[in-house]
PDB file of N, CA, C and O in Angstrom:
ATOM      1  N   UNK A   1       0.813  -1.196   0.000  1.00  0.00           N
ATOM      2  CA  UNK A   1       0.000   0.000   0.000  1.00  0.00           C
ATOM      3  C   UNK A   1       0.858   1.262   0.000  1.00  0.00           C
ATOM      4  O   UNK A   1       0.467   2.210  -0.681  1.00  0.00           O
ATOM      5  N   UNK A   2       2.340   1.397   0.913  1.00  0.00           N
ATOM      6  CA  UNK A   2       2.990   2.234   0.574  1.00  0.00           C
ATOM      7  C   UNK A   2       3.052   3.261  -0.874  1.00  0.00           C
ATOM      8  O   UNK A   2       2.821   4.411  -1.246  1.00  0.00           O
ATOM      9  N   UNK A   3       3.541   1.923  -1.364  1.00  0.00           N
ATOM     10  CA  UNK A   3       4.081   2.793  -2.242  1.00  0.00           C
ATOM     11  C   UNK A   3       2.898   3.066  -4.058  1.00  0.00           C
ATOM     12  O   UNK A   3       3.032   3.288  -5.262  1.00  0.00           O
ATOM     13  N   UNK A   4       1.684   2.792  -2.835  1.00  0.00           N
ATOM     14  CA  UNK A   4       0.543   3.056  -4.063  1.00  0.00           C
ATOM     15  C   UNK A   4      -0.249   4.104  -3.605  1.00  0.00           C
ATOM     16  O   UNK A   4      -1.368   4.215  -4.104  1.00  0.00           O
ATOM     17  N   UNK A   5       0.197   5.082  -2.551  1.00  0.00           N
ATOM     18  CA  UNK A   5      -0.441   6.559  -2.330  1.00  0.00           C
ATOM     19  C   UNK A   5      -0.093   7.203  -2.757  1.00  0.00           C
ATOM     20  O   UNK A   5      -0.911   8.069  -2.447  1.00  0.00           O
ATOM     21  N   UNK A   6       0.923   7.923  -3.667  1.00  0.00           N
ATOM     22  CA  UNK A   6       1.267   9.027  -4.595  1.00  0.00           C
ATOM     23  C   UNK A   6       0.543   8.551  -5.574  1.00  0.00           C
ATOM     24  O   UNK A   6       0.295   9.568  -6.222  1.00  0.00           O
ATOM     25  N   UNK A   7      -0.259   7.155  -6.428  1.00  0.00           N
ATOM     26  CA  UNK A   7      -0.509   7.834  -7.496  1.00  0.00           C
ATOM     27  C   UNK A   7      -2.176   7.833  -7.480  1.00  0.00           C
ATOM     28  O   UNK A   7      -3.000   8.291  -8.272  1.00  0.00           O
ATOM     29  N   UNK A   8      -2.333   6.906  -5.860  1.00  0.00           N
ATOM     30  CA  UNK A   8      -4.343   7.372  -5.804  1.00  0.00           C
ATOM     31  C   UNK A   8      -4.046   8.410  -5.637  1.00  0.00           C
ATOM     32  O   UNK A   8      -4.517   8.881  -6.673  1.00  0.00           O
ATOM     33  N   UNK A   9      -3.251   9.912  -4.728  1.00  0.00           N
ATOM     34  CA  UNK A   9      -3.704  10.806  -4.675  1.00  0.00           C
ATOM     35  C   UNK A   9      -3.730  11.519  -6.537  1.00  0.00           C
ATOM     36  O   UNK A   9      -4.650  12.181  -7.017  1.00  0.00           O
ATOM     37  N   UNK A  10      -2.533  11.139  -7.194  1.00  0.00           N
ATOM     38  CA  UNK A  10      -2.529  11.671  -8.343  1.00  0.00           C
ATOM     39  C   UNK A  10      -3.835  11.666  -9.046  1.00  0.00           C
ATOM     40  O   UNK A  10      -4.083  12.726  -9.622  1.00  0.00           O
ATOM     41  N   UNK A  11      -4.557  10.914  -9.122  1.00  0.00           N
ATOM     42  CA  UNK A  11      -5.217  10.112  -9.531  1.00  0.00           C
ATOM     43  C   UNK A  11      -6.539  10.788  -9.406  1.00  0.00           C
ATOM     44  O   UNK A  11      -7.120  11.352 -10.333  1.00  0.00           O
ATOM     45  N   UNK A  12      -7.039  10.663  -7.968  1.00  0.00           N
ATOM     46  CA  UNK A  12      -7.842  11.190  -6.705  1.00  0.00           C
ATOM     47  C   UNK A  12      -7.792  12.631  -7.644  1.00  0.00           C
ATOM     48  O   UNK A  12      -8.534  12.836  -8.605  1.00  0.00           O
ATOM     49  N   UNK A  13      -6.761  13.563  -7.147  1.00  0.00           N
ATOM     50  CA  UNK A  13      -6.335  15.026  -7.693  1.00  0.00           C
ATOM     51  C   UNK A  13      -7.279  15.219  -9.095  1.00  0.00           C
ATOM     52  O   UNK A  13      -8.374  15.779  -9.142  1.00  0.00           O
ATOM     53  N   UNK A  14      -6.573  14.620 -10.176  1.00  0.00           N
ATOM     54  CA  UNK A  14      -7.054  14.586 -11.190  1.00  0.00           C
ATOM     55  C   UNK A  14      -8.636  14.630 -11.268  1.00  0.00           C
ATOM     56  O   UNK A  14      -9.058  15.659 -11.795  1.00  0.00           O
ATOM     57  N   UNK A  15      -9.337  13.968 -10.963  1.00  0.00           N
ATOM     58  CA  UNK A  15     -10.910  13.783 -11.252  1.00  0.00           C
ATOM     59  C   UNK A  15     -11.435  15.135 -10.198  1.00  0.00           C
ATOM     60  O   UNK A  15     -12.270  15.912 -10.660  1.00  0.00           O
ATOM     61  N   UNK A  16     -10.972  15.323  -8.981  1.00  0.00           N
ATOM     62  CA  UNK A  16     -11.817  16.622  -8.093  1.00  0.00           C
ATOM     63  C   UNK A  16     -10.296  16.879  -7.754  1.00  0.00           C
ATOM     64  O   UNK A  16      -9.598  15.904  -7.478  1.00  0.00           O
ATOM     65  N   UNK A  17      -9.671  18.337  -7.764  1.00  0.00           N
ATOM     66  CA  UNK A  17      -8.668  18.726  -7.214  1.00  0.00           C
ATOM     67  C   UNK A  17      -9.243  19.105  -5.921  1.00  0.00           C
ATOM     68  O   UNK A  17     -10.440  19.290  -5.698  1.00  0.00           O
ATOM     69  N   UNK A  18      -8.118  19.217  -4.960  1.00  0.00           N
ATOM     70  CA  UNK A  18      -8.363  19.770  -3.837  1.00  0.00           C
ATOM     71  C   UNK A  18      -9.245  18.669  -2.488  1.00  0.00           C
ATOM     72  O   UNK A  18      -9.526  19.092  -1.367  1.00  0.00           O
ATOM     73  N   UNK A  19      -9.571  17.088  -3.043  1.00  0.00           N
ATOM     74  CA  UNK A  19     -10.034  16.118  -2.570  1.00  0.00           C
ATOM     75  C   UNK A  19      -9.357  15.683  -1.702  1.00  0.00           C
ATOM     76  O   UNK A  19      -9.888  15.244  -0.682  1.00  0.00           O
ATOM     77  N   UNK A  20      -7.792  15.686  -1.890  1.00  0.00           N
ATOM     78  CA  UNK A  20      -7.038  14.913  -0.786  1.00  0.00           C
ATOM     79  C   UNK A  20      -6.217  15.667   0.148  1.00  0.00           C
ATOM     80  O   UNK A  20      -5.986  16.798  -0.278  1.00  0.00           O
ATOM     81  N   UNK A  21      -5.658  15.391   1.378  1.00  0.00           N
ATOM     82  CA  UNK A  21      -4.699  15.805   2.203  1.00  0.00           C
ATOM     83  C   UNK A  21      -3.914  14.867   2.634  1.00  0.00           C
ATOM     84  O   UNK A  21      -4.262  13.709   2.865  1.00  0.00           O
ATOM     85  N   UNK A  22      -2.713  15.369   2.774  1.00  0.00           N
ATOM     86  CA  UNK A  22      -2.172  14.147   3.952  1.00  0.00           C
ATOM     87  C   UNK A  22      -0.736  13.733   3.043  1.00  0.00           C
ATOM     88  O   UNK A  22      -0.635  14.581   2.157  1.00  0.00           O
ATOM     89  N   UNK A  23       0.138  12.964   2.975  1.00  0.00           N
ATOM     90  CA  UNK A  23      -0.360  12.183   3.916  1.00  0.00           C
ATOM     91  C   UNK A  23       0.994  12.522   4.894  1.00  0.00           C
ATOM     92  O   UNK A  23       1.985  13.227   4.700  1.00  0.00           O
ATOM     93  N   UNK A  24       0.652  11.867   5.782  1.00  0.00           N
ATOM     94  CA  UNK A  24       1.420  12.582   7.179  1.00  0.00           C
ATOM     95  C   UNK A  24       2.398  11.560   7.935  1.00  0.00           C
ATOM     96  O   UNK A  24       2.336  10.399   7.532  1.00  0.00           O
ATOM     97  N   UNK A  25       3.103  11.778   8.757  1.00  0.00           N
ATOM     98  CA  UNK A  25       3.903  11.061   9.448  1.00  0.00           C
ATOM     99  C   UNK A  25       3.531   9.575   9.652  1.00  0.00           C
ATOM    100  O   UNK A  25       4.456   8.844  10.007  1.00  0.00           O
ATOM    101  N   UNK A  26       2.332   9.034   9.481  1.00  0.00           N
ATOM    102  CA  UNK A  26       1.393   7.636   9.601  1.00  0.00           C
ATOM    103  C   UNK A  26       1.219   7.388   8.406  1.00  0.00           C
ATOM    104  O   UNK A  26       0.799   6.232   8.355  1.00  0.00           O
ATOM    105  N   UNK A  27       1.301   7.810   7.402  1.00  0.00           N
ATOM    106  CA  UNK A  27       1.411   7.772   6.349  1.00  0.00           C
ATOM    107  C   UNK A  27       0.031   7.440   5.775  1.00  0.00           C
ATOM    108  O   UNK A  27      -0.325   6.459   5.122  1.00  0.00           O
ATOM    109  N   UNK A  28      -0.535   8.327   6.118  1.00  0.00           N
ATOM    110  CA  UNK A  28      -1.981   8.408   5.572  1.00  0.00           C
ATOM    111  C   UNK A  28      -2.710   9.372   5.006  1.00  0.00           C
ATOM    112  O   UNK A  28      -2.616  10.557   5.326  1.00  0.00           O
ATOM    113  N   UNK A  29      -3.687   8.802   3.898  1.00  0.00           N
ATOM    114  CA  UNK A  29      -4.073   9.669   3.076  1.00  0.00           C
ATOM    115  C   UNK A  29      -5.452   9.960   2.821  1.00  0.00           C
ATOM    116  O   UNK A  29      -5.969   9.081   2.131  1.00  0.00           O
ATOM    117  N   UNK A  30      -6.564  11.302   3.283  1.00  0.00           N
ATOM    118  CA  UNK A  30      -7.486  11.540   3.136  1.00  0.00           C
ATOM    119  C   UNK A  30      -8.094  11.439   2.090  1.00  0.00           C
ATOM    120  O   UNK A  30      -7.191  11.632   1.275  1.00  0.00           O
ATOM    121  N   UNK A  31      -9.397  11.197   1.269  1.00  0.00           N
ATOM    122  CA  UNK A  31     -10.108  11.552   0.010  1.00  0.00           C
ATOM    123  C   UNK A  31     -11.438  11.945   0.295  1.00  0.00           C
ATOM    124  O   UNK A  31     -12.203  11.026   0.587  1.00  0.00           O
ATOM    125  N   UNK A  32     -11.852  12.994   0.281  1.00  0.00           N
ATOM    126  CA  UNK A  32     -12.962  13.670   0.611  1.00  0.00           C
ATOM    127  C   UNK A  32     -13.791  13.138  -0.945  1.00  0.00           C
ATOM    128  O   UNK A  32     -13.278  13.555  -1.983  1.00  0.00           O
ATOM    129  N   UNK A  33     -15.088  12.207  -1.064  1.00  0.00           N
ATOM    130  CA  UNK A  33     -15.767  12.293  -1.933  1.00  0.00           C
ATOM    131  C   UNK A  33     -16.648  13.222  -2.220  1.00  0.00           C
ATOM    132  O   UNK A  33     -16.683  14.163  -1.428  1.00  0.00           O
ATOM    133  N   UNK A  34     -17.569  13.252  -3.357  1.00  0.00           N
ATOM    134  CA  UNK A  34     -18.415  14.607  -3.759  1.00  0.00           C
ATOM    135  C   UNK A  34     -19.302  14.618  -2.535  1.00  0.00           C
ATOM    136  O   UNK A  34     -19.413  15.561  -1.751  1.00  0.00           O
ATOM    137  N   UNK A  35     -19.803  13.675  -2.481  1.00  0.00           N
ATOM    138  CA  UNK A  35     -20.749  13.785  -0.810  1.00  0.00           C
ATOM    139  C   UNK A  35     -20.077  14.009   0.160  1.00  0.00           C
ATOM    140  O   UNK A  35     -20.591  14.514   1.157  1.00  0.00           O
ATOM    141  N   UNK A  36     -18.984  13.743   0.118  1.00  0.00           N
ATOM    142  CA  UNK A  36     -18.526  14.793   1.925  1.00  0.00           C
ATOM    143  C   UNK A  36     -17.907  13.583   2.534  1.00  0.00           C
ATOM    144  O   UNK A  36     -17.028  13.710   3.386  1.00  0.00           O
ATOM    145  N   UNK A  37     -18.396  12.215   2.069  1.00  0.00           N
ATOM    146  CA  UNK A  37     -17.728  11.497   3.021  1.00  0.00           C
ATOM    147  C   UNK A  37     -16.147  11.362   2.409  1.00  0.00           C
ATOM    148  O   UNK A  37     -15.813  11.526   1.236  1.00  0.00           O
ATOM    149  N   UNK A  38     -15.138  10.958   3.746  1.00  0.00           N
ATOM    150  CA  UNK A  38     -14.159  10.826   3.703  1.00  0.00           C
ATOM    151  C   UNK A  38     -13.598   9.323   3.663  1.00  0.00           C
ATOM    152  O   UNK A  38     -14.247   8.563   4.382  1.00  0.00           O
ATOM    153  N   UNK A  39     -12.344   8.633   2.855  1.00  0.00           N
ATOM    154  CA  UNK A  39     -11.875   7.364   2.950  1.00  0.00           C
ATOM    155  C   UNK A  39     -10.873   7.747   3.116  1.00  0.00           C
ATOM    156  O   UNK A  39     -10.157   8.413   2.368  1.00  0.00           O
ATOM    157  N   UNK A  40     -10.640   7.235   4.480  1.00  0.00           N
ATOM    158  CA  UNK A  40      -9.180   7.265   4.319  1.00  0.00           C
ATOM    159  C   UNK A  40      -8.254   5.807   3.924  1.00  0.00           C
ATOM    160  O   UNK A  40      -8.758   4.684   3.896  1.00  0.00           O
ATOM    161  N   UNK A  41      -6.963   6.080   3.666  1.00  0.00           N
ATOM    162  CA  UNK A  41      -6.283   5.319   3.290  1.00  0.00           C
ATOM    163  C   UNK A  41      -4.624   4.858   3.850  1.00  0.00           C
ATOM    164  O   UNK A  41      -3.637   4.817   3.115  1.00  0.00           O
ATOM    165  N   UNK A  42      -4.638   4.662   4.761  1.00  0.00           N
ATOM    166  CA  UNK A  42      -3.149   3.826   5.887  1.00  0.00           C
ATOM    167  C   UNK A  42      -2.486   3.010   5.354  1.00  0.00           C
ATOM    168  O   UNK A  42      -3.107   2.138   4.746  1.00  0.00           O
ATOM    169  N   UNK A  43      -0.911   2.943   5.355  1.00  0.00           N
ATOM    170  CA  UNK A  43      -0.268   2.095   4.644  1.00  0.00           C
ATOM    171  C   UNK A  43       1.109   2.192   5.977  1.00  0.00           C
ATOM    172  O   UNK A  43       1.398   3.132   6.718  1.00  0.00           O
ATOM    173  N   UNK A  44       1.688   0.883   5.863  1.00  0.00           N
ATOM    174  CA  UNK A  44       2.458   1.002   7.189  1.00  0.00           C
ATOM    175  C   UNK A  44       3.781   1.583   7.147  1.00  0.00           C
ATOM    176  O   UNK A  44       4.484   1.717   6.145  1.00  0.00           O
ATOM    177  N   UNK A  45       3.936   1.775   7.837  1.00  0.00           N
ATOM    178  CA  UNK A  45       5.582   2.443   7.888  1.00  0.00           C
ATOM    179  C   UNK A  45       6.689   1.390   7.708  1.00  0.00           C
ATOM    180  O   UNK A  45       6.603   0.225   8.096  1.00  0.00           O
ATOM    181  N   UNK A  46       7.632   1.884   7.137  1.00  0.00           N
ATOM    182  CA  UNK A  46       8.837   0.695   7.061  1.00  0.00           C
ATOM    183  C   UNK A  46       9.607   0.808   8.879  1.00  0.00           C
ATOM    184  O   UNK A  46       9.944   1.877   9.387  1.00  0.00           O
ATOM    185  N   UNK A  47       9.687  -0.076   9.322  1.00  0.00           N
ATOM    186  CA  UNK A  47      10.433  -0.199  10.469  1.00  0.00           C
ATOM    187  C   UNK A  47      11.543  -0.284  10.402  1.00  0.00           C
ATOM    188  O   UNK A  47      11.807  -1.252   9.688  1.00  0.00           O
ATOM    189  N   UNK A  48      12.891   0.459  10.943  1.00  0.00           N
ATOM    190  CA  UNK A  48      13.954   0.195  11.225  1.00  0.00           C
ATOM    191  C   UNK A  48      14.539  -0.199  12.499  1.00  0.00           C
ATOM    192  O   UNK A  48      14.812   0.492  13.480  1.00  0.00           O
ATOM    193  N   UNK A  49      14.711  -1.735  12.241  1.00  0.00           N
ATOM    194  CA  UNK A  49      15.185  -2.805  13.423  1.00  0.00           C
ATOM    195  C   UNK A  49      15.946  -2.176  14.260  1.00  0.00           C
ATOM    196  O   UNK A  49      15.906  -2.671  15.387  1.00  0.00           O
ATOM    197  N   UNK A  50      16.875  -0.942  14.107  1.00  0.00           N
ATOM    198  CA  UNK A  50      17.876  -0.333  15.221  1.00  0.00           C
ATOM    199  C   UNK A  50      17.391   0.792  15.393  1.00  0.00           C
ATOM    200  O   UNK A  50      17.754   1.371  16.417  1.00  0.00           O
ATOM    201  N   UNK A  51      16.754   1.254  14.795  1.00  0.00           N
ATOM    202  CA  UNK A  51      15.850   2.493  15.306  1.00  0.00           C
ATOM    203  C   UNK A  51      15.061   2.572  17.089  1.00  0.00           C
ATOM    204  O   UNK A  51      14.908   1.641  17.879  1.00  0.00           O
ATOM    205  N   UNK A  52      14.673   4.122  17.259  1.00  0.00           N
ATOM    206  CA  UNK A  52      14.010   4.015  18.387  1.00  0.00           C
ATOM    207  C   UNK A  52      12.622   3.179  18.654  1.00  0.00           C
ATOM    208  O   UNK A  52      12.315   2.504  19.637  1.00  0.00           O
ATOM    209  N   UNK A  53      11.894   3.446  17.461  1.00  0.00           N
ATOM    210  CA  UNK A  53      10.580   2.353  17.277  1.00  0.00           C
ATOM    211  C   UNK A  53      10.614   1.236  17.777  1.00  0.00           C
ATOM    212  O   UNK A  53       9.973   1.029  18.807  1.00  0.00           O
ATOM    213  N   UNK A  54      11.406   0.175  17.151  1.00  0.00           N
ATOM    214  CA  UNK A  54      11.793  -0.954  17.470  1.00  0.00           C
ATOM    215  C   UNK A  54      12.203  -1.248  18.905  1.00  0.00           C
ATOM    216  O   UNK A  54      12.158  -2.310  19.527  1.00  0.00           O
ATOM    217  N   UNK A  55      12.665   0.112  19.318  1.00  0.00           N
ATOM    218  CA  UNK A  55      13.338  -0.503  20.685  1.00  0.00           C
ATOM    219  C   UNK A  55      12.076   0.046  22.157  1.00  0.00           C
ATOM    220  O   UNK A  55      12.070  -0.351  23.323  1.00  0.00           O
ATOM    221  N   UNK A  56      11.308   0.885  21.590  1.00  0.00           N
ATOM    222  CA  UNK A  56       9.748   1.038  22.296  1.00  0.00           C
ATOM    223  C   UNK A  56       9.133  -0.611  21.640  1.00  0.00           C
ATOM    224  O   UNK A  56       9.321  -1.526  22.440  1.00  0.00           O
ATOM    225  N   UNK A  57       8.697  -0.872  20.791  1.00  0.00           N
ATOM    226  CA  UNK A  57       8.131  -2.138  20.646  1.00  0.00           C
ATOM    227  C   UNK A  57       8.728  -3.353  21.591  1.00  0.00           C
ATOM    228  O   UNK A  57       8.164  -3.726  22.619  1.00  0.00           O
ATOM    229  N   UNK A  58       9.967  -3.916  21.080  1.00  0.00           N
ATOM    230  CA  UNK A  58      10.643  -4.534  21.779  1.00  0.00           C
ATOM    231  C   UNK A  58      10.133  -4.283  23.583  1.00  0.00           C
ATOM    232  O   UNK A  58       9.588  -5.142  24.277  1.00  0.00           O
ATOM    233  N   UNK A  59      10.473  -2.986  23.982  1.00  0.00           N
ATOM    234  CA  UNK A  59      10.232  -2.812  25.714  1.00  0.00           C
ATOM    235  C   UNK A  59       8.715  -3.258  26.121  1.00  0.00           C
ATOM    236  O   UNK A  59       8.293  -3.401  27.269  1.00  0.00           O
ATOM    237  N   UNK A  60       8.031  -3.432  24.957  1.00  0.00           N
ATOM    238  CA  UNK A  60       6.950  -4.062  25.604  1.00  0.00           C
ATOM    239  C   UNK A  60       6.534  -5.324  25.357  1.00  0.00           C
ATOM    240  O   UNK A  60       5.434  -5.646  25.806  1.00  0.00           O
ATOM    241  N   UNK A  61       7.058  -5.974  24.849  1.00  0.00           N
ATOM    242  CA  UNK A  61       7.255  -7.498  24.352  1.00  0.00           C
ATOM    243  C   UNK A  61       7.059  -7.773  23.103  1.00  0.00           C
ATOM    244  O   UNK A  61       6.573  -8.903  23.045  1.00  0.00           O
ATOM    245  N   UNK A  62       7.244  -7.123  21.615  1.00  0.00           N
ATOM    246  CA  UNK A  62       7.032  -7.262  20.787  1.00  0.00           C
ATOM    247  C   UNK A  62       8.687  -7.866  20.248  1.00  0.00           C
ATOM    248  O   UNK A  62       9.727  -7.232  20.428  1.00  0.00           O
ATOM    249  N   UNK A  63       8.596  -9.173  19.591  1.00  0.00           N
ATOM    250  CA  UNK A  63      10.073  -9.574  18.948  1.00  0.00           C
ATOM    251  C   UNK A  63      10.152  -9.080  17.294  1.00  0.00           C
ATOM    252  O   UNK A  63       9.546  -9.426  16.280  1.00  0.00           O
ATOM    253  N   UNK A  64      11.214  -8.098  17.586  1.00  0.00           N
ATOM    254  CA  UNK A  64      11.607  -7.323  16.689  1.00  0.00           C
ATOM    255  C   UNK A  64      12.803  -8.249  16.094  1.00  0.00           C
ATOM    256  O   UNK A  64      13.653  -8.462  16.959  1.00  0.00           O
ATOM    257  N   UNK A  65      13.084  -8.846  14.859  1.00  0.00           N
ATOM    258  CA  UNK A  65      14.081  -9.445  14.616  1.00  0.00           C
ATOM    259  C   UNK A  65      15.660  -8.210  14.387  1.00  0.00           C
ATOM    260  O   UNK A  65      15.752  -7.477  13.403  1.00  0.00           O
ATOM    261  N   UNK A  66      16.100  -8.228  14.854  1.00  0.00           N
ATOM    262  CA  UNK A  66      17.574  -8.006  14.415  1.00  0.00           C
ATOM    263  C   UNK A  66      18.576  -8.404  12.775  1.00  0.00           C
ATOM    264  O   UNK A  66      18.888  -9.418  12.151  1.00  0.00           O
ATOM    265  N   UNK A  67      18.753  -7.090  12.660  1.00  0.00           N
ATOM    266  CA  UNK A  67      19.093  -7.252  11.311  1.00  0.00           C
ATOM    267  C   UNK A  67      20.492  -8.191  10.864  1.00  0.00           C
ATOM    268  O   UNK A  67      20.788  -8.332   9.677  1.00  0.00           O
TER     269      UNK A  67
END
């Protein structure tokens, strides 16, 4: 899903400009339809095993493999 939100928003953009926001540190991406409702769209973050993430996961019992 990553790396298929630049071209729904392109995409999205194209047919109603001004439909989407985002996407943000969670890596998520708004689409406001003509009716108002909103879909959003979440795609996960890449984790880095030596990063701080990993080492909050890990502290709570999550097994993070080591690279």
């Amino acid at each position: 899903m990553l790396g298929e939100l630049d071209e729904i928003r392109k995409r999205c953009e194209e047919l109603r400009p001004g439909c989407t926001e985002g996407p943000w540190n969670s890596i998520e991406l708004v689409v406001r339809m003509p009716e108002n409702t909103e879909v959003i769209l979440t795609a996960a973050q890449p984790l880095d095993p030596d990063g701080p993430v990993a080492d909050r996961l890990r502290a709570v019992g999550f097994d993070i493999p080591q690279p």
